[in-house]
C-alpha positions in Angstrom: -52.7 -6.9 80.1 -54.7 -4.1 78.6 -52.7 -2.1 76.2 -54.0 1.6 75.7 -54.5 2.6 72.6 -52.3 4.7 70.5 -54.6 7.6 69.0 -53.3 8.7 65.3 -51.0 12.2 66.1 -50.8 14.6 63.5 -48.7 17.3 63.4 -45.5 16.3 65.8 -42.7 16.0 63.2 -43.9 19.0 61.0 -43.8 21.2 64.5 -40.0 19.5 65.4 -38.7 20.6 62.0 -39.9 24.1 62.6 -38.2 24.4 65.9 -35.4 22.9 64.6 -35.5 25.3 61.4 -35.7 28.1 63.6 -33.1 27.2 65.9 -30.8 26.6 62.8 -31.3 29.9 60.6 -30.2 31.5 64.2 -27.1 29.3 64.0 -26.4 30.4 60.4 -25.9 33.8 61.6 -24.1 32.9 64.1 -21.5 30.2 63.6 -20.0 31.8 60.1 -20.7 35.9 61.4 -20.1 36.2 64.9 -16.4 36.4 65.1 -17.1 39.1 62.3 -19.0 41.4 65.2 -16.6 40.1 67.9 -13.9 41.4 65.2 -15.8 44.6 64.5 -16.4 45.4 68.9 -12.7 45.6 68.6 -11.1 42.2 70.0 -8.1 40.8 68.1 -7.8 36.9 67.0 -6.7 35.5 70.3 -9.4 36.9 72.4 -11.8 36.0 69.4 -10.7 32.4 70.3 -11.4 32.7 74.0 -14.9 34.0 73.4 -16.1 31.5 71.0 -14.5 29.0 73.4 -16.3 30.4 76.7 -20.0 28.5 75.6 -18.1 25.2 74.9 -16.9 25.8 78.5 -19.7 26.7 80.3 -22.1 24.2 78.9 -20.0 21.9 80.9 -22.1 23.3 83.6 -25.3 24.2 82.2 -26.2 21.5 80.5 -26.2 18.9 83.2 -28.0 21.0 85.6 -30.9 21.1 82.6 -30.9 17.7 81.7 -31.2 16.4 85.1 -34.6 19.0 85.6 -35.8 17.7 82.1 -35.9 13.7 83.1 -36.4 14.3 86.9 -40.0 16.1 86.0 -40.4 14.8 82.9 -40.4 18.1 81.5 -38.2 18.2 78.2 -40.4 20.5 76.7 -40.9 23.2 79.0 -37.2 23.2 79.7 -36.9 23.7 76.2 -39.2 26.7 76.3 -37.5 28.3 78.9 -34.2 28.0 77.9 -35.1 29.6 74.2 -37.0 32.7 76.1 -34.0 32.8 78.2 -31.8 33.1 75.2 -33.8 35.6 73.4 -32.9 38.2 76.7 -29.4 36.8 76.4 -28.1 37.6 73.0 -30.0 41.1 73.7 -27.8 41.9 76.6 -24.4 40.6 74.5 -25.7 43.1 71.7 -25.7 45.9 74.3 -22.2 44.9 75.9 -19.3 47.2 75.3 -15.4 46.3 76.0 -13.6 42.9 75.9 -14.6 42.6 80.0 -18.6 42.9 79.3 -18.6 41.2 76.2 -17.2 38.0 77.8 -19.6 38.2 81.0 -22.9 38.2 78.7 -21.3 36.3 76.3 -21.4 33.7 79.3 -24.3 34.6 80.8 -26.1 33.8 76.8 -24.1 30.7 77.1 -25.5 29.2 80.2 -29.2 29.5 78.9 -28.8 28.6 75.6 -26.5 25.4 75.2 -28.8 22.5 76.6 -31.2 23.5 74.1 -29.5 21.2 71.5 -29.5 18.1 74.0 -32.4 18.8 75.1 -33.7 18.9 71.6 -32.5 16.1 70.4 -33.7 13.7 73.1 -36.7 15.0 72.4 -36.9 14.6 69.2 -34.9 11.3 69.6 -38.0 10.4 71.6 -41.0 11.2 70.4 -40.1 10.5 66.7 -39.0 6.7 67.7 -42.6 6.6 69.3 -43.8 7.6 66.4 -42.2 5.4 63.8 -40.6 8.6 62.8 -36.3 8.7 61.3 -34.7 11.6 63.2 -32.7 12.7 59.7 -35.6 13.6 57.5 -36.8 15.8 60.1 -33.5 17.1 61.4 -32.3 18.3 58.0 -35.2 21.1 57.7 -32.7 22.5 60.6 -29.8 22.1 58.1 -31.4 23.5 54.9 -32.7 26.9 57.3 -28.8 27.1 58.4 -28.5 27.7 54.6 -30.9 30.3 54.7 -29.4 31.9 57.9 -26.2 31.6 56.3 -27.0 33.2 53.4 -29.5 36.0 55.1 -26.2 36.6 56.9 -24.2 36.7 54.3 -26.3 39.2 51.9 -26.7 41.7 55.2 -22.8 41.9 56.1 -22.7 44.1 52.4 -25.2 46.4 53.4 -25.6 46.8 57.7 -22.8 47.7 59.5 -20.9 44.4 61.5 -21.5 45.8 64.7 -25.4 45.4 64.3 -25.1 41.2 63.0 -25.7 40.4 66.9 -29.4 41.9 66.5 -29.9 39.5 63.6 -28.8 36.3 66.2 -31.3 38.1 68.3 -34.4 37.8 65.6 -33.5 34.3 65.1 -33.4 33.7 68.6 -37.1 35.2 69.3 -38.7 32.9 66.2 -36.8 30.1 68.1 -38.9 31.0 71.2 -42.0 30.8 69.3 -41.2 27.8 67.8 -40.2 26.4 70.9 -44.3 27.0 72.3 -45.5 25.3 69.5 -43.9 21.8 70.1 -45.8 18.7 70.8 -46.2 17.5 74.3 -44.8 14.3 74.5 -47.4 12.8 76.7 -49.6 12.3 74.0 -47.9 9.7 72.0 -44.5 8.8 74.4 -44.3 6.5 77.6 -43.7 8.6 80.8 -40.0 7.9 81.5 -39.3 5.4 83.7 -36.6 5.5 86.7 -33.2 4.4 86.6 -33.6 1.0 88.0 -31.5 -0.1 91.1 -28.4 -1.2 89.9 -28.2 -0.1 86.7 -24.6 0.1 85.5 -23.4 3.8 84.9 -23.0 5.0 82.0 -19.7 6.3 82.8 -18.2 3.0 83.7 -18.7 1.8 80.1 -15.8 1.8 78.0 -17.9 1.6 74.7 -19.4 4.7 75.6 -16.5 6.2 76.6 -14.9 5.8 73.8 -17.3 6.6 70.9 -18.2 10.1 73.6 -14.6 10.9 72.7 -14.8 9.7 69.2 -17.7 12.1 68.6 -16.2 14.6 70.8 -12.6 14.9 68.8 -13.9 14.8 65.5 -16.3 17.9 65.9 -13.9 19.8 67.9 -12.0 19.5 65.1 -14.2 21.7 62.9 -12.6 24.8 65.5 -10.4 26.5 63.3 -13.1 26.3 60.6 -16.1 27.5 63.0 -13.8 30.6 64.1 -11.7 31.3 61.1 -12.9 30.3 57.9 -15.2 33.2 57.1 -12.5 36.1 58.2 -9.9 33.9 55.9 -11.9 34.1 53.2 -12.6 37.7 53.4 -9.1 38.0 53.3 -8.7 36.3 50.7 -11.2 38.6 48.6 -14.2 36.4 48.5 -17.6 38.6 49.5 -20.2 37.7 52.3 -22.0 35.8 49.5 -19.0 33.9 48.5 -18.7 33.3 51.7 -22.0 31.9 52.4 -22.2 30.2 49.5 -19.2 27.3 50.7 -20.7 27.1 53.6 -23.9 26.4 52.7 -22.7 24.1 50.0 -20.9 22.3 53.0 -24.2 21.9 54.5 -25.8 20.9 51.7 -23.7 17.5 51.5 -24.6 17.5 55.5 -28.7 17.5 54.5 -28.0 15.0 51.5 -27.1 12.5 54.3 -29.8 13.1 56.8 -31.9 13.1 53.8 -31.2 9.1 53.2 -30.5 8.4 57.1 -33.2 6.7 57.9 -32.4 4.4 54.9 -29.1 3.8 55.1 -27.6 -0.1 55.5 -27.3 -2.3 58.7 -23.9 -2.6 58.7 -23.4 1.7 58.6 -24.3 1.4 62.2 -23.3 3.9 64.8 -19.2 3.3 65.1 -18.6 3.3 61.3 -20.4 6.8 61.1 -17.9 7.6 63.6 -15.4 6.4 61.8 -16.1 7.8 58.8 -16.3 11.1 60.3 -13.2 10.7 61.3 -11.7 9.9 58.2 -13.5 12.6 56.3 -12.1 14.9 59.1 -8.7 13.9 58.7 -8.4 14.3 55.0 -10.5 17.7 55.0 -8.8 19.6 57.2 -5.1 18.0 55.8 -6.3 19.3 52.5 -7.3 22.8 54.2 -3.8 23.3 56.0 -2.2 23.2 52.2 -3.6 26.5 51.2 -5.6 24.7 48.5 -6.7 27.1 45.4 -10.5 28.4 45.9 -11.7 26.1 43.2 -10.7 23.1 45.5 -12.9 24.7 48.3 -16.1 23.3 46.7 -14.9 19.4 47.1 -13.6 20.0 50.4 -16.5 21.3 51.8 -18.9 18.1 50.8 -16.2 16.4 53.1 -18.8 17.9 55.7 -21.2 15.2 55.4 -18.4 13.0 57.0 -16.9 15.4 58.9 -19.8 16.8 60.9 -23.1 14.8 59.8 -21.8 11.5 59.6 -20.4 11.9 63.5 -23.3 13.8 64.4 -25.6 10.6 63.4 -23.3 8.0 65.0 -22.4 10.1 67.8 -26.6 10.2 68.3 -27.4 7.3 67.4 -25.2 5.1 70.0 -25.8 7.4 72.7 -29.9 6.8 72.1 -29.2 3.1 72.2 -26.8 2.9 75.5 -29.2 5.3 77.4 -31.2 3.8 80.7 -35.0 4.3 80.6 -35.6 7.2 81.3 -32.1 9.0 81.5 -32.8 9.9 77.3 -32.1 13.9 78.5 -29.0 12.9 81.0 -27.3 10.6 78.6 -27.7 13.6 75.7 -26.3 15.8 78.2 -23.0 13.7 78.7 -22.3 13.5 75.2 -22.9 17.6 75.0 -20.7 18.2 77.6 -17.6 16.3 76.6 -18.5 18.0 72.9 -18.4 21.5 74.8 -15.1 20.3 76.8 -13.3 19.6 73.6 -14.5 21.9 72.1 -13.6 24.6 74.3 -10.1 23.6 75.0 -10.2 23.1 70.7 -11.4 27.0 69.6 -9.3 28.5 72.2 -6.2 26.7 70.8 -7.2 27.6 67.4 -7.2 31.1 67.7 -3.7 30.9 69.0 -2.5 28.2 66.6 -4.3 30.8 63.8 -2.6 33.9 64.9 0.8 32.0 64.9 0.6 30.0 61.8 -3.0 30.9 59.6 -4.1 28.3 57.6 -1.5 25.5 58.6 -3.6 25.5 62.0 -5.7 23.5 60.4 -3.0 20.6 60.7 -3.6 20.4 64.4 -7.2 19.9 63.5 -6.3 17.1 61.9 -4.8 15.3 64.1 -7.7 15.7 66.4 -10.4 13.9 63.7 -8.1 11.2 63.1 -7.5 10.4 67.0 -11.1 10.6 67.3 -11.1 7.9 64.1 -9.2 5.7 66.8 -11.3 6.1 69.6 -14.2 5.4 67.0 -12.5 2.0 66.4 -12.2 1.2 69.9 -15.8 2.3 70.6 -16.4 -0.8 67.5 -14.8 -3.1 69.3 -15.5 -2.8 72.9 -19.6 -2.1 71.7 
């Protein structure tokens, strides 16, 4: 059997990290900032919780509709470049919108085009980099330190622009996505074309492993909702400044990089479900700690929790799914484990923001509870593996 040779490929990580850099700095405006412009467009705490919740719910949607065009065609790439031109006009129309009524119909209409771009991303990446020899964490982290930057870019602006005009900032970040996005590697070049799910080939969704570490994965990061919505308006509150502000949550993803950073290293027996369970236990004890009211000098420490909280279920979460995916369902199998993160997710931000505007920080009790179930279903997802 003749085996074609694999030509030496230069340049595919270094591309990946600057999508993924560019994709992130947008996110660091976003995650920490937007409910500061939804605040500043006039809706109160509840509604707030109901808009960040709409993209958790419509990826539900979205994202298996993209996935299934990305493996059918083989086309991961180019459904990646459309969906980050198609987010660029997005987040311009939401910066136009005016009234609670507007604001949620472009808010989903943004949503629908830009949530498969993570999956889709990351089996991608997931993909080409295995071909390659390459660990997804050392390039995945470059997207982790430019949150930082995004973060902080954010956090510096919100003293001198007006809140009302942070949406046009989500919009630059969006556009160098775009560009990014053109600039990725074609997979042909150095991955196998994607085979078709052979006849017979058990489902995915009749595997109780999956199942459970999915939910595992799922519970843990929907935990993070009060934190995601909240944190940032809390904290202003509280009289920290936007570069207070941005300053724990960058530390928090700092901790998140020092993990990716050593991923690819780390030993055999940290395999998919202890990340997961780890996460869950980091969760757990983070957000117990943040439903105390601790002093601001204890926000430091709890914010290197994020490693576990978020990057350590991020990695298992990834990790396992790569492993259980059929040949050539890498996209599909991405796309179930986004959409039962957008499910939770969803149903998780819409709660907080009524469990915040009934109870402020001790909301973050109910969040967890929701990293330590997931710490169960992590353990069951060990055991039935």
């Amino acid at each position: 059997m003749q085996h074609r040779p694999q030509l030496p490929e230069f340049g595919f990580a270094p591309r990946l990290a600057v999508f993924y850099a560019a994709l992130f700095a947008a996110f660091g405006v976003q995650l920490p900032f937007f409910p500061l412009w939804l605040e500043a467009k006039g809706l109160d705490a509840r509604m707030i919780g109901l808009v960040l919740a709409l993209p958790m719910l419509v990826r539900v949607f979205a994202i298996p509709f993209a996935a299934r065009q990305a493996d059918r065609r083989e086309a991961l790439r180019a459904t990646l470049i459309a969906a980050s031109v198609a987010t660029v006009a997005g987040y311009t129309l939401l910066g136009f919108a005016a009234g609670p009524v507007a604001i949620v119909a472009a808010c989903a209409l943004a949503a629908a085009v830009y949530t498969p771009i993570m999956p889709l991303a990351d089996a991608y990446a997931l993909r080409g980099l295995a071909t390659r020899g390459h660990a997804y964490g050392p390039v995945r982290l470059w997207g982790s330190a430019a949150f930082i930057a995004g973060i902080f870019g954010a956090g510096f602006a919100i003293d001198w622009i007006a809140a009302r005009d942070l949406i046009w900032l989500i919009v630059a970040g969006s556009l160098a996505t775009a560009l990014a996005a053109f600039a990725l590697a074609p997979l042909d070049a150095g991955a196998p074309a994607a085979e078709h799910k052979p006849a017979g080939q058990p489902s995915l969704l009749r595997n109780p492993a999956f199942i459970a570490a999915v939910a595992a994965a799922a519970l843990i990061q929907a935990s993070h909702a009060v934190y995601y919505g909240f944190s940032a308006l809390e904290w202003i509150a509280a009289g920290l400044d936007g570069k207070a502000v941005a300053a724990l949550w960058a530390l928090g993803v700092i901790a998140e990089i020092a993990l990716f950073a050593v991923s690819g290293r780390l030993p055999l027996w940290l395999g998919p479900t202890v990340l997961l369970m780890l996460g869950g236990a980091g969760g757990a004890l983070r957000w117990t700690a943040m439903a105390l009211d601790p002093p601001a000098l204890a926000l430091p420490l709890l914010q290197c929790l994020h490693a576990l909280s978020f990057c350590a279920t991020h990695l298992g979460a990834l990790a396992f799914v790569s492993r259980a995916a059929p040949p050539g369902l890498a996209a599909t199998a991405q796309g179930y484990l986004s959409i039962a993160l957008g499910a939770v997710m969803a149903a998780s931000m819409g709660m907080s923001g009524l469990l915040y505007a009934s109870f402020g920080s001790s909301a973050y009790a109910a969040m967890a509870l929701s990293a330590l179930a997931g710490g169960v279903c992590a353990f069951l997802a060990h055991r039935l593996r």
